[in-house]
VMD Tcl script that draws the C-alpha trace (Angstrom):
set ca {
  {0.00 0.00 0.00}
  {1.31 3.70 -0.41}
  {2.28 5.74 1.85}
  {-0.63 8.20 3.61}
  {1.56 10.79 3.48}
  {1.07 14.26 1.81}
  {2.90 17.62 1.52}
  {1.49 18.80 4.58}
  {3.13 15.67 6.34}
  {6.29 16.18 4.70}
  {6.52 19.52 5.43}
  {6.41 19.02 9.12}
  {8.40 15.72 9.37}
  {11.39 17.73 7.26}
  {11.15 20.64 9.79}
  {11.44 18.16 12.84}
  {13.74 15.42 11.22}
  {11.00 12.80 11.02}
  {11.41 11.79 7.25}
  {13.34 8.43 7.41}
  {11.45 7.58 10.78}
  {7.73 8.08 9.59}
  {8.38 6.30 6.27}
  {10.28 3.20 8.96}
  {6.51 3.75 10.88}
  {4.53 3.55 7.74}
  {6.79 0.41 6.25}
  {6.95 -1.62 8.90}
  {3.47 -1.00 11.21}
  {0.75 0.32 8.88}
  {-1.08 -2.29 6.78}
  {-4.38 -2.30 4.94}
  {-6.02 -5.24 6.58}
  {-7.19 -6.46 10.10}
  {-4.97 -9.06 11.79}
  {-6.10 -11.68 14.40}
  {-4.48 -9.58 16.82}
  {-6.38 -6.79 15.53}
  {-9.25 -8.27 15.44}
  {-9.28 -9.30 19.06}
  {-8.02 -5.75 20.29}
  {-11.09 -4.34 18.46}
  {-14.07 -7.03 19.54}
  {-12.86 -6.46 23.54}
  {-13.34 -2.62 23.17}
  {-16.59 -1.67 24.68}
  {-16.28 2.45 22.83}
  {-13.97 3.91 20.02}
  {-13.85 7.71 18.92}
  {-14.95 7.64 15.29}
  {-14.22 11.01 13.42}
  {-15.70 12.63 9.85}
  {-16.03 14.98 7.98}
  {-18.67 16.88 5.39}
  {-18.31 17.42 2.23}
  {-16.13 20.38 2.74}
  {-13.84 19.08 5.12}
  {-15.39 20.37 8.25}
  {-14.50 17.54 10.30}
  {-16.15 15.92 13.92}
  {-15.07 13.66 16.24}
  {-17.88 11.78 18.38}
  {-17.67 8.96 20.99}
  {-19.51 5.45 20.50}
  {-19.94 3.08 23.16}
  {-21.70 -0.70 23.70}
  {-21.12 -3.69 25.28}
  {-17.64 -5.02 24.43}
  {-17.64 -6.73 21.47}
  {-20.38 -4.19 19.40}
  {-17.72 -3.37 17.03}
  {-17.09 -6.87 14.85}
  {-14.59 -7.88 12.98}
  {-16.22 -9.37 9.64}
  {-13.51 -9.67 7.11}
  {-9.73 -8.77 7.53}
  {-10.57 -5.97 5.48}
  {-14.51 -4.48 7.24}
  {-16.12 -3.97 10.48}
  {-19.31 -2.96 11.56}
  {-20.97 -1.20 14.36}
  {-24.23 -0.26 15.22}
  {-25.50 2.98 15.16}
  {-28.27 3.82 18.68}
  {-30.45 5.96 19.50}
  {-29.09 9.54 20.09}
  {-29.81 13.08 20.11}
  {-30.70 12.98 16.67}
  {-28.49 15.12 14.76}
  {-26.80 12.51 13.12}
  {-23.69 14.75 12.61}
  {-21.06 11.28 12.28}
  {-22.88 8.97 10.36}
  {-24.88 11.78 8.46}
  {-21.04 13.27 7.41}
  {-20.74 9.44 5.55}
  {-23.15 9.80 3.26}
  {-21.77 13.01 2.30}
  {-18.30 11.89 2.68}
  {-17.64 8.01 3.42}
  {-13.86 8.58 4.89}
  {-12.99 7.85 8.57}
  {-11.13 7.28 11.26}
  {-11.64 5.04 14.15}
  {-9.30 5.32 17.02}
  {-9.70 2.20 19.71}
  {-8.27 2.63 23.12}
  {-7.38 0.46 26.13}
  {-7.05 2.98 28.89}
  {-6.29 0.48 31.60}
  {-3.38 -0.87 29.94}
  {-2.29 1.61 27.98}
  {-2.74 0.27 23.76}
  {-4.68 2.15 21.28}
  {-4.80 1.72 17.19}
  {-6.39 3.38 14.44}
  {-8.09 2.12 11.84}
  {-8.80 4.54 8.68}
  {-11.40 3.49 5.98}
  {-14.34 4.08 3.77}
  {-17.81 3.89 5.61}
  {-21.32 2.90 4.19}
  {-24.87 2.81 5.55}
  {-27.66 0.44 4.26}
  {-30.57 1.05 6.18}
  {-31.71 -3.04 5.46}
  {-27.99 -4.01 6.49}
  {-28.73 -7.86 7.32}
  {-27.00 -7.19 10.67}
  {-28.70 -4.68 11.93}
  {-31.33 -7.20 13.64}
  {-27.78 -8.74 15.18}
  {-28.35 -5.36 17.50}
  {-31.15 -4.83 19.94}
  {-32.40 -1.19 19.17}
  {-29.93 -0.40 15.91}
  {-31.05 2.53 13.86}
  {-28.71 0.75 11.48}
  {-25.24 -0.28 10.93}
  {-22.00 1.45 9.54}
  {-19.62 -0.85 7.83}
  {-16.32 0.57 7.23}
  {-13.79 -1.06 4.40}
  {-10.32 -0.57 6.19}
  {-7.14 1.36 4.14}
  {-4.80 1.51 7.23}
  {-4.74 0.06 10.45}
  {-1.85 0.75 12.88}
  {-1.22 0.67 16.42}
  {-0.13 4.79 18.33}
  {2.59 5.30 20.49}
  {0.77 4.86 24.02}
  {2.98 6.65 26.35}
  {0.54 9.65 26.69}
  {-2.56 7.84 27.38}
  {-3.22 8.47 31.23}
  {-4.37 5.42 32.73}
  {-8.35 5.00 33.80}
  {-10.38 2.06 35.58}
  {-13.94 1.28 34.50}
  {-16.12 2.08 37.12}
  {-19.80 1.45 35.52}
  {-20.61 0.64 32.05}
  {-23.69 2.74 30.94}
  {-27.39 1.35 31.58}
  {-28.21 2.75 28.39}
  {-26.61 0.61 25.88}
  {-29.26 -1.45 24.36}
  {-29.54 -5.46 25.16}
  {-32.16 -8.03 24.38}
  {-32.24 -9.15 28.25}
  {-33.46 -5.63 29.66}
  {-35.09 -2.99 29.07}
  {-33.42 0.31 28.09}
  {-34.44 3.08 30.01}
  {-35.07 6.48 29.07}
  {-32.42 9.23 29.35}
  {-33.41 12.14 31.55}
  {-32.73 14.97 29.34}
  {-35.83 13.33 26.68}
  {-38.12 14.34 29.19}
  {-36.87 18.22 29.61}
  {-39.92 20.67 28.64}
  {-36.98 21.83 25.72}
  {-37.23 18.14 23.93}
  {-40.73 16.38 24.78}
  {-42.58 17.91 21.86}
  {-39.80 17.61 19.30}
  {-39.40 13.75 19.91}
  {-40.24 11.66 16.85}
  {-43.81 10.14 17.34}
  {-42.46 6.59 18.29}
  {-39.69 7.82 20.72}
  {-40.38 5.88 23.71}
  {-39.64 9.04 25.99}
  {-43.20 9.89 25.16}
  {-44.89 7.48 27.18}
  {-42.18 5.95 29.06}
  {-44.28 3.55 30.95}
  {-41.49 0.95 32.92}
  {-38.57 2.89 31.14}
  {-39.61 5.98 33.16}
  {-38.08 4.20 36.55}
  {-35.80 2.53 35.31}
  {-34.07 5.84 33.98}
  {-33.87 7.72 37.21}
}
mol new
graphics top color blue
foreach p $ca { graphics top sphere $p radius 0.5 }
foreach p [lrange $ca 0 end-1] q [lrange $ca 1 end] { graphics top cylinder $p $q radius 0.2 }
display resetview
């Protein structure tokens, strides 16, 4: 695969020296497909930062989180996640139909590892594995052109201390978040958003 590398790279890694050791980086540690290795760094992350852009480059960078394991591995060259419920401005995943290119950066902050992976993304509303997700909108499946570990000696170390009771799963019910219920939001839910008559949700999401 060629290098990702373009003149504003090259500019910088000429300034600081960084030439010969980038291109050693990009030789030796960037590849275009998912390794076993990969694979099960990426299916024991339980969130990922996923960044896009619009069609004129503005660029975001949002959070996802599930249960570990809601990013999959298909192919060594495509994973999937799902896409939940949010606040409804589909800024991420509404950049990919505009533009599909993104990154994906995976961390593990209690023992220090993170990788990217870079690719083109695609939405199918009648994705086939969208019914593998309890409450999926849909699923994003992204078709990988790097994938590379970071250097990890700046990630601070953290400790899970609660994973959220929001994440969607078949064997509970998923409650409602607090801020659907503000006098702002009620009346701009759409007409099947279960904040409007909560019912068992309602306790549950106190």
């Amino acid at each position: 695969m060629g290098s990702g590398f373009h003149d504003g790279s090259r500019l910088l890694q000429d300034q600081f020296d960084t030439r010969a050791l980038a291109d050693r980086i990009d030789g030796l540690l960037v590849g275009d497909s998912i390794s076993e290795g990969d694979r099960a760094f990426i299916e024991d992350r339980d969130m990922f930062f996923l960044a896009t852009a619009d069609s004129e480059g503005r660029p975001t960078c949002s959070y996802k989180g599930g249960e570990a394991g809601f990013v999959r591995v298909l192919d060594p060259q495509t994973v999937v996640f799902p896409n939940y419920d949010g606040n409804g401005m589909y800024l991420s995943t509404g950049n990919v139909l505009s533009n599909p290119h993104v990154g994906m950066l995976f961390i593990d902050f209690e023992q220090g590892h993170r990788m990217r992976l870079e690719g083109t993304a695609t939405i199918d509303l009648n994705d086939p594995l969208r019914a593998d997700y309890p409450e999926a909108q849909f699923v994003v499946r992204v078709r990988t052109r790097s994938v590379y570990p970071n250097c990890p000696r700046y990630i601070h170390r953290y400790e899970l201390v609660q994973r959220s009771r929001f994440v969607p799963s078949s064997d509970r019910v998923t409650p409602v978040p607090d801020w659907k219920r503000s006098d702002w939001a009620v009346d701009a839910l759409p007409a099947n958003d279960p904040a409007r008559d909560p019912g068992e949700r309602d306790v549950l999401g106190r």
